[in-house]
N, C-alpha and C positions, 0 to 999 in steps of 0.2 A: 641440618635438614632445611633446607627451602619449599616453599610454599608457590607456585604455579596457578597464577590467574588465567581460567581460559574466556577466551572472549562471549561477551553475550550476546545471545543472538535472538532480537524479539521473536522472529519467526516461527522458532522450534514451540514456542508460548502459544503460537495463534493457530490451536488444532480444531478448532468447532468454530460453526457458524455463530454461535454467543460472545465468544471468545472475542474473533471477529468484529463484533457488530460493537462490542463495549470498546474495544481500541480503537476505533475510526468514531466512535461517537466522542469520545477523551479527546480524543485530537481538535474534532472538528469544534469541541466546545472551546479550546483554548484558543483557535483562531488564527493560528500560523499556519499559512497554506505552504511556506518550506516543510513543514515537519509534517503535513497534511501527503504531500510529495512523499517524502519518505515512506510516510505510512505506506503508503500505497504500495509502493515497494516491497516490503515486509509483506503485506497479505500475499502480493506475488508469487514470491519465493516461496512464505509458506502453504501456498495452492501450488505450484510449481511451474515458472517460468515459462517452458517448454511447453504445458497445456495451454498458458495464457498467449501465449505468443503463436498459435496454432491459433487459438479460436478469435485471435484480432487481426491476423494478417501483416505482424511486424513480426522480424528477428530478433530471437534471445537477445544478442546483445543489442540491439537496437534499446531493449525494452529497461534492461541494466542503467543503460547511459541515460536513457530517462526518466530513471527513477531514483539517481545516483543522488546523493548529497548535491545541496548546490544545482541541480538541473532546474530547468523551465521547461517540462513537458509543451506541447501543444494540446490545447482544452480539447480537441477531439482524441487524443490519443490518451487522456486521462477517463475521457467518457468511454470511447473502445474495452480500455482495463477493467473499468467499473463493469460495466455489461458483460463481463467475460467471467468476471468475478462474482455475477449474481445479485452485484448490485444497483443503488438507484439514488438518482440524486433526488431529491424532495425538499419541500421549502414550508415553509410557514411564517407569518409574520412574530416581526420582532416585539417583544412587551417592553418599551425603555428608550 
């Protein structure tokens, strides 16, 4: 009998706005805006593409290729995402 890995998928993870909000805050504390990219991603997929891509004015895959491993989104098309996704970018000074 063998044993059958199926692939993980953070997305199906990130069902609430909490859920949400602690994964992009993880990320952004580690401080890799590639992994930051991906994230962003993931929320997508798990909001659903197709909404996200309606409410920014890019095409599904447009928005894939964007947010693909390895992509360099364009900084308005990362803020479009974020806006579409309810969220906000916010700052505050550093202690350090």
């Amino acid at each position: 009998m063998s044993d059958t890995l199926l692939p993980f998928d953070i997305a199906a993870l990130l069902d609430s706005d909490q859920a949400i909000s602690e994964y992009l805050s993880q990320v952004l504390a580690d401080g890799d805006t590639d992994e930051l990219i991906r994230a962003l991603g993931h929320v997508a997929r798990a909001r659903g593409m197709t909404q996200i891509a309606k409410a920014t004015g890019q095409g599904r895959a447009s928005l894939y290729k964007a947010f693909a491993p390895g992509a360099k989104p364009r900084f308005d098309t990362v803020v479009k995402v974020m806006r579409a996704l309810g969220l906000q970018l916010c700052t505050t000074v550093s202690r350090g």
